[in-house]
Structure formats: C-alpha cells, structure tokens
C-alpha positions as CSV (number, residue, x, y, z in Angstrom):
1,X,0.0,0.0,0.0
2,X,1.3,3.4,-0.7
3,X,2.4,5.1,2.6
4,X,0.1,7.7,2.8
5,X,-3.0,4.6,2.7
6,X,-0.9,2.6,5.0
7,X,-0.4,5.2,7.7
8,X,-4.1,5.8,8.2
9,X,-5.0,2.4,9.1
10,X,-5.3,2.0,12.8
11,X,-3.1,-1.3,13.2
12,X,-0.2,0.6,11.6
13,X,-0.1,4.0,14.4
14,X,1.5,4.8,17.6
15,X,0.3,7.3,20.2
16,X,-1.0,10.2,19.5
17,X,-2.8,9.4,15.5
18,X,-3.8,5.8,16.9
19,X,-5.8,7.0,20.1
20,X,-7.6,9.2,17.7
21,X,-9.0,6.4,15.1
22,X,-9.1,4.4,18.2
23,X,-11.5,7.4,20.4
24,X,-13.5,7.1,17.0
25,X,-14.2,3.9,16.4
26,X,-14.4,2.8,20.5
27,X,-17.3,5.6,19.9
28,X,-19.2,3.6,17.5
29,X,-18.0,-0.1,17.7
30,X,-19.6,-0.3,21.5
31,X,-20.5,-3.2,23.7
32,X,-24.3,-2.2,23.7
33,X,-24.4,-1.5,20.1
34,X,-23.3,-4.8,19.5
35,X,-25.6,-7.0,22.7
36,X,-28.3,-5.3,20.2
37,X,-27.7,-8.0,17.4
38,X,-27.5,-10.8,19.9
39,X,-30.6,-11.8,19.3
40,X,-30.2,-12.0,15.5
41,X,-26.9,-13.8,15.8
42,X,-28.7,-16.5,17.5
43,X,-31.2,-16.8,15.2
44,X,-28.8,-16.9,12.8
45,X,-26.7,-19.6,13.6
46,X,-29.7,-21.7,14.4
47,X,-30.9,-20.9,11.1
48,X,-27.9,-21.9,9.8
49,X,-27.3,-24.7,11.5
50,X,-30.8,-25.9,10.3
51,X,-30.0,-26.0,6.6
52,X,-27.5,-28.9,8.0
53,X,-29.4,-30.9,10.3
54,X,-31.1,-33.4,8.3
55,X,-27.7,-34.6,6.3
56,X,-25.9,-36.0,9.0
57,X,-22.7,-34.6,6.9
58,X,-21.4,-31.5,5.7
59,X,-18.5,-29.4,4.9
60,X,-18.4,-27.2,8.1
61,X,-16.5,-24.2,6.3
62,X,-18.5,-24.6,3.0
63,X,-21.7,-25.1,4.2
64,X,-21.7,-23.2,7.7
65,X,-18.9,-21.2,8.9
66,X,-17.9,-19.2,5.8
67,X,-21.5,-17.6,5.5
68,X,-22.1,-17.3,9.6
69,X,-19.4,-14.3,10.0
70,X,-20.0,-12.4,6.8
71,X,-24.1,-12.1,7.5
72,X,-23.3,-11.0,11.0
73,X,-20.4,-8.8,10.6
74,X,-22.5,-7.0,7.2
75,X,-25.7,-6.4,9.4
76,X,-23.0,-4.4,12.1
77,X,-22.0,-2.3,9.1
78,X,-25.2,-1.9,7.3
79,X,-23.9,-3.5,3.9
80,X,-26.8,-4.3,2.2
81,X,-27.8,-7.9,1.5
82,X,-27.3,-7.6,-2.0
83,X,-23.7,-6.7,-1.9
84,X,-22.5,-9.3,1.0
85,X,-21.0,-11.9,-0.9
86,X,-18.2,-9.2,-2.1
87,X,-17.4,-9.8,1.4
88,X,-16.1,-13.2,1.2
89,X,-14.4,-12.5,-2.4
90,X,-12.6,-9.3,-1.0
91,X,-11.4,-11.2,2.3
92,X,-10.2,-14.3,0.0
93,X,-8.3,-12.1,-2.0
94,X,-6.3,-10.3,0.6
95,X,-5.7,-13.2,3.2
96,X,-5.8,-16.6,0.6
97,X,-3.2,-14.9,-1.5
98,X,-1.1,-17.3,-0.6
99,X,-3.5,-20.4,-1.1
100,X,-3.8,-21.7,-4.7
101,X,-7.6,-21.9,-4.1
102,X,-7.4,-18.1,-3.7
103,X,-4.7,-16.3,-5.8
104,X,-5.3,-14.1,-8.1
105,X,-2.7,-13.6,-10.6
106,X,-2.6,-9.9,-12.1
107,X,-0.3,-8.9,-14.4
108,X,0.8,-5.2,-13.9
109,X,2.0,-2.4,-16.5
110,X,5.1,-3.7,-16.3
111,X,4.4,-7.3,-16.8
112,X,4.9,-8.3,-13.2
113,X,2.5,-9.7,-10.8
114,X,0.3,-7.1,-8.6
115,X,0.5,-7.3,-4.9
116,X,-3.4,-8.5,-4.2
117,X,-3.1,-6.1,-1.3
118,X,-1.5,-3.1,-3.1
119,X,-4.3,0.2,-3.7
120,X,-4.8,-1.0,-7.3
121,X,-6.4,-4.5,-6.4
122,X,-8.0,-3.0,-3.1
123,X,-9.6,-0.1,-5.3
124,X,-12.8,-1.7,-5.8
125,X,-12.9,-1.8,-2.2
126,X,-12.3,1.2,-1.4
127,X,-14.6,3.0,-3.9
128,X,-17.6,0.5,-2.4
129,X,-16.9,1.9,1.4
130,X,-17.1,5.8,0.0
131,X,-20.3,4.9,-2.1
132,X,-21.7,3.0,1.0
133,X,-20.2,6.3,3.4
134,X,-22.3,8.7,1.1
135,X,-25.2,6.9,1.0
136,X,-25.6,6.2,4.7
137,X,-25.0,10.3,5.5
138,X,-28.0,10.8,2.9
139,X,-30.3,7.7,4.7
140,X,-28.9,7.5,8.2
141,X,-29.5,4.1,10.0
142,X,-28.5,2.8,13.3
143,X,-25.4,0.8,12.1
144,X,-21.8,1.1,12.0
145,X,-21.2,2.4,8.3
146,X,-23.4,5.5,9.5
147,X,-21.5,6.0,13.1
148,X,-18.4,5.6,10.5
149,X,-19.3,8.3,8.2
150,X,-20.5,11.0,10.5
151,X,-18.1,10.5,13.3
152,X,-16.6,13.9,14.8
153,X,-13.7,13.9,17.4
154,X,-12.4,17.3,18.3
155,X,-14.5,18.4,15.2
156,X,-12.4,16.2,13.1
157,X,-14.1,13.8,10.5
158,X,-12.2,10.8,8.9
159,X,-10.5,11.7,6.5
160,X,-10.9,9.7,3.1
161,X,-7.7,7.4,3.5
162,X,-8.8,6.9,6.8
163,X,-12.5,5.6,5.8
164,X,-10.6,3.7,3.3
165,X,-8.9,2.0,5.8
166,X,-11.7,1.4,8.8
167,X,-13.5,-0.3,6.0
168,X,-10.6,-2.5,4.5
169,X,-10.0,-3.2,8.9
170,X,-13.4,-4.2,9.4
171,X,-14.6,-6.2,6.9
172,X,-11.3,-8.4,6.7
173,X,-10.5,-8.3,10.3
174,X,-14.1,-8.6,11.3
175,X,-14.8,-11.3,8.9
176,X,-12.1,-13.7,8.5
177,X,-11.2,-14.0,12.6
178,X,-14.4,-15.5,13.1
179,X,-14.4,-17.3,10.0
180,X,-11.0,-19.0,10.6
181,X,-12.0,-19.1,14.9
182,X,-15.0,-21.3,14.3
183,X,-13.8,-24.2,12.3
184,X,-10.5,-24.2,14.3
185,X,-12.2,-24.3,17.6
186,X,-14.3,-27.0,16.6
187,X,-11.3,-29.1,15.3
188,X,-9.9,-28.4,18.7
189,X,-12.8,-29.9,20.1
190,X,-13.0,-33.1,17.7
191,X,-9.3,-33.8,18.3
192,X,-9.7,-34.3,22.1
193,X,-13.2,-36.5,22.4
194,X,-12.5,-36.3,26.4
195,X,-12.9,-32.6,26.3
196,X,-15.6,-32.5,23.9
197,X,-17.8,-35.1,26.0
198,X,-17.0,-32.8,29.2
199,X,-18.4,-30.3,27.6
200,X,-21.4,-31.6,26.6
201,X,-21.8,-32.9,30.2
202,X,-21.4,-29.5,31.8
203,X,-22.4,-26.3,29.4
204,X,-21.4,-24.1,31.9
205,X,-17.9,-24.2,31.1
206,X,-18.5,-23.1,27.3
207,X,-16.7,-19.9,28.1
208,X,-13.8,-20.8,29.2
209,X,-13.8,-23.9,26.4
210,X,-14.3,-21.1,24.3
211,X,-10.8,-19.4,25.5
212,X,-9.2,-22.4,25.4
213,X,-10.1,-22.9,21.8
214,X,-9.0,-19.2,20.7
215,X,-5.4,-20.1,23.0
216,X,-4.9,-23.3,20.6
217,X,-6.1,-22.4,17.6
218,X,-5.6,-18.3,17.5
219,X,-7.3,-17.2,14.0
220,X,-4.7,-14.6,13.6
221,X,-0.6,-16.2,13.1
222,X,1.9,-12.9,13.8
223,X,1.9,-9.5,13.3
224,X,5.1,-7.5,12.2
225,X,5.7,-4.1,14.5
226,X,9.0,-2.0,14.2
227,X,11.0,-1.0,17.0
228,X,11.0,1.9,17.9
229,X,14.2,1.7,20.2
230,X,17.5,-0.1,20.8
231,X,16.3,-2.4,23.3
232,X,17.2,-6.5,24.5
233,X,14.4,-8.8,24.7
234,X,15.0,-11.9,26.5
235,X,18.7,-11.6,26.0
236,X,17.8,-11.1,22.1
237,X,19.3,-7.2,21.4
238,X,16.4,-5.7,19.0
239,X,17.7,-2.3,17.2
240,X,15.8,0.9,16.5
241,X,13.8,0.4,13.1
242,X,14.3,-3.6,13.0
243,X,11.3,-5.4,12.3
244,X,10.1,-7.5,14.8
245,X,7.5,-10.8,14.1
246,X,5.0,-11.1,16.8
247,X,3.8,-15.0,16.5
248,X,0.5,-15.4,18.9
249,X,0.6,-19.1,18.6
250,X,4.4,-19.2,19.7
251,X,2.9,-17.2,23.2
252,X,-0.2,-18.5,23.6
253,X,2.2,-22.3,23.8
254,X,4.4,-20.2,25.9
255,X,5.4,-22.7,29.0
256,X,5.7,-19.7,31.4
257,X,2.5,-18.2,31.4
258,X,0.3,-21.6,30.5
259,X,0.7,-24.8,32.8
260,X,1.0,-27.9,30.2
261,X,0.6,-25.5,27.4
262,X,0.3,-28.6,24.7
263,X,-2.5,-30.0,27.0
264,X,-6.6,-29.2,25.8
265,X,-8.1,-28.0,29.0
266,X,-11.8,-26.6,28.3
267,X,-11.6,-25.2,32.3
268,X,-8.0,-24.0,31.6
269,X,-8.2,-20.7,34.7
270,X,-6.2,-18.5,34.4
271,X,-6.5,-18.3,30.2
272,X,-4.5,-15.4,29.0
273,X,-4.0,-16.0,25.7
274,X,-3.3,-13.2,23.0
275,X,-5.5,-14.2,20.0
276,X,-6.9,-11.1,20.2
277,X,-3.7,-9.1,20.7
278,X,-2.9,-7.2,24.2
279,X,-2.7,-3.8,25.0
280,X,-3.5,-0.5,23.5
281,X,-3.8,-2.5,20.2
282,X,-6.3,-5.2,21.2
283,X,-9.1,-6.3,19.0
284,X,-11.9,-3.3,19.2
285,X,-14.7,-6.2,17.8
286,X,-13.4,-9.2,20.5
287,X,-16.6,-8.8,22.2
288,X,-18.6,-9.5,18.5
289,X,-16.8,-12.1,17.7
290,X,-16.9,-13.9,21.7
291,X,-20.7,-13.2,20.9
292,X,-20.5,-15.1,17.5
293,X,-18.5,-18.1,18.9
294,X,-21.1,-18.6,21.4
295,X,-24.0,-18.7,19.8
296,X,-22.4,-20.9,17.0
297,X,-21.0,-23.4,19.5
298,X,-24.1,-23.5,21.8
299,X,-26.4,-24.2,18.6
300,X,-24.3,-27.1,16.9
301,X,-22.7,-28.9,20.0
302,X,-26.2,-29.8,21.9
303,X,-28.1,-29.6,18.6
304,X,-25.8,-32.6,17.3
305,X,-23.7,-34.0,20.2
306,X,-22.2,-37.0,18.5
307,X,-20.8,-34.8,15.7
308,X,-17.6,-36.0,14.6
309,X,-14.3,-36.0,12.0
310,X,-15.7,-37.6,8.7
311,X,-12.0,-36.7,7.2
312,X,-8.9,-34.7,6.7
313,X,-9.2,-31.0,7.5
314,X,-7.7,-28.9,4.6
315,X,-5.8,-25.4,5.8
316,X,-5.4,-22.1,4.3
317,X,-2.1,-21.8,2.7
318,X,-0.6,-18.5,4.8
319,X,1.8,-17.7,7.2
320,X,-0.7,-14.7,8.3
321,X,-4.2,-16.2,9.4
322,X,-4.8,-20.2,10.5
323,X,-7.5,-20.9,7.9
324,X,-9.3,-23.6,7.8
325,X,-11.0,-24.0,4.3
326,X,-12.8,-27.8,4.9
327,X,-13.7,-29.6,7.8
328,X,-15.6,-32.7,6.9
329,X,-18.2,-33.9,9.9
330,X,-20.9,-36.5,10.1
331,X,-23.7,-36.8,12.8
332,X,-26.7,-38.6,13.8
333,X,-29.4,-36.3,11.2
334,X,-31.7,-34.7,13.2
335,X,-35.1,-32.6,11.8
336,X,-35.2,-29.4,11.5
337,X,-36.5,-27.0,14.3
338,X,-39.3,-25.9,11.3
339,X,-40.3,-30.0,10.8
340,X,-41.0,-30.9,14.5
C-alpha cells in the first residue's frame, strides 16, 4: 500500500494518530451496540445450523462457517444484502493470496505480478466503502457504516484514507477472525473426544472452552511491529527500526504463562492468551466475535452432540491467518426446528 493509505489504518499507528482512530471507532464499535444484534446472531446460527441438520454430513466451512461471520459482521456495518457476498471474495483475495484456491494472478503495467493487497487491487474496495459512506449520510441508519461516516472527534471527521482504511479493517478483520475461529475451535474440540464429552456434560464451562479454543487455535498467526528503540528482549538485542514478528501461537504455547501448554483444558483458569492481541492494540470487535463463537458453538454442539471428524481438515495456505478451508463432519441427522 502506498504510505500515505498505509499510515491511516489503525493497526499501523503509535500514540497520538492511533488513540484518535481508536477514540472514534471505540465511539461507534460499543458493547451495547453490539448486545443489540444478539438476538439475531442466534437466530442466525440456528438458522444456519438448520440447513444442515437433516444430512448428517457436511462441509463445516463450505456449508456453515464461511457464510455465519460475513451475514453477522454485514448487518454491524449496514452493507446491504445484496452486496455481501463481495465480502467473502474481497477477504479471499487479501488473506488466501497465498492459497492456490485463492490467488489471483494480475499482471501489472510492467508485466509483473500485482501485490493482491496493493491500492490497485483493493480499489474496488475502497470506492464501495465511499459509495456506502455517502449513502448512509444521505439515509442515516443505526449501524456502523453511519456512526463511521459521520463520526466527529475534536471536530475532526475521517478523512478519506482513513475511511478507506476502517473499512478495509473491518470487513477483513471482522470477517475472516471468526471465520478462521470457528472451524479451528471446533477441530480443537473433535481432536480431544474427552474434552468435547466434558463439555457436553457440563455447558457451563463453554466460556472458558471457548478461550481455550482461541489459545490453541488463535485465528490470527503474527503481526510484524517496528521497534522503535535499541532495546534487549530476552537476551535477544532488537535495534531501532528492526522489524520485529510477533507470533501469537508461539505465546499462547508459551510454558511460562500456561501450565501444560500442549495439554486441551476446556476449564483451563487463568487463560490469557493473546488471540486477540494485548494492549492498547487489542481487538476493538473481540466482544462480536466472543458473541458469534457462542452462539455458533451452543447451537451445533447440543443440537448434534455426536458430531464428529468424517476426514482430513484442509488449511489455508498463509503464514498470516490459521484458515481452515474444509472440515468434513458427520452426525446422527436430526429434523429441523421448522419440521418438528
């Protein structure tokens, strides 16, 4: 991305310019606003899971957890129902460049490939969020698209790099943690039958299961920061401007912090795991996509409790997000809440 595109997104910004976005966004991306759409969240994955019921197999990914995210995340931003299936081709293109499922060659002016994640392939993007920003100041509506577009702070509106780049943040962000969360914690689950019958037995610790599944599966892989400062981290001497990898799986494994870290423990107390980040940085929609998680994993695990593996798992090709792209599962069919 060119600097000037890059430096307005959120992720990328130090004290002050990132308490700024952040005050902006914290204004409109609230708690409340989001315990609103609990009830449709539910209804949704019910609904969802319903379309699988009677089968007694699918492709969880396919079939379920690629669509769940993308309907939720669009009715926070007020994308219309028409337009959310760019979602899933946008996210694809930015995180599964990597994947040959994904990848979009694109030959540039100079005959070389385009960076999938460069302005010119996020363009289309980009114009969609100002189309959507314009319309929703003409026909305001009690979502985040309109919070977005009218938001003041110190008399300041976002600027046009910086809508660019709330947008480009939420919809991948917002989409593809839960999206890669929900498959991977249920693969968690299906790998360690003790656990998973424990949980059936006692519902109460879905929660913490819940943690335990974004500790051993964390959606996101590693960020890259940039020093700031000569410093020494555990006897490893960092220099000003080096670029440093931040891998979540390597600390969520992390012996000192987690007792038996390679040990599934749905009651695992204390839990604090970094899969959504730590900090002044962490994950503004954490408490969406906790909400998501549980209303997917209360609806399928006592819907069909003898769900299991019906083969391989198939992972996203990156080194960026822990994708899952298939997880075949069969179960005991059961009719649908409409037939009974």
């Amino acid at each position: 991305m060119k600097p000037g595109i890059r430096s307005s997104m959120m992720l990328n910004l130090d004290p002050p310019g990132h308490g700024r976005l952040r005050r902006i966004v914290s204004r409109v991306f609230t708690p409340r606003r989001v315990e609103r759409m609990a009830a449709d969240v539910v209804t949704r994955a019910r609904s969802l899971i319903d379309e699988i019921a009677e089968r007694g197999e699918c492709d969880l990914p396919v079939d379920v957890t690629d669509e769940y995210p993308i309907q939720n995340l669009a009715d926070l931003l007020g994308i219309p129902t028409s337009d959310r299936g760019q979602i899933l081709t946008w996210t694809n293109r930015v995180v599964g460049y990597q994947d040959p499922d994904h990848a979009t060659d694109v030959e540039g002016t100079d005959g070389g490939p385009v960076n999938p994640r460069s302005p010119a392939m996020l363009a289309d993007m980009f114009d969609y969020a100002h189309r959507l920003a314009a319309y929703k100041r003409r026909h305001p509506a009690d979502d985040v698209m309109t919070a977005l577009a009218t938001a003041e702070v110190n008399g300041q509106c976002l600027t046009d790099p910086e809508l660019s780049m709330f947008f480009f943040l939420l919809v991948i962000a917002g989409n593809d943690t839960v999206r890669s969360g929900l498959p991977g914690g249920m693969l968690a689950l299906l790998d360690h039958p003790d656990q998973h019958r424990r949980l059936l037995a006692e519902p109460d610790l879905l929660d913490p299961a819940i943690e335990e599944m974004l500790r051993w599966h964390p959606p996101v892989l590693s960020f890259r920061r940039t020093a700031v400062t000569d410093t020494v981290l555990a006897g490893q001497r960092i220099a000003a401007d080096d670029k440093v990898v931040v891998f979540h799986g390597s600390a969520n494994y992390d012996e000192s912090r987690f007792p038996e870290p390679l040990r599934f423990d749905i009651a695992r107390h204390p839990n604090d795991h970094v899969s959504f980040g730590d900090g002044p940085h962490v994950c503004l929609g954490s408490h969406f996509a906790r909400l998501q998680l549980r209303a997917f994993y209360r609806e399928i695990l006592w819907r069909l409790p003898d769900i299991e593996l019906a083969g391989p798992p198939a992972r996203l090709v990156s080194n960026f997000i822990a994708g899952v792209k298939h997880l075949p599962v069969r179960y005991s069919p059961v009719a649908r809440f409409g037939t009974r």
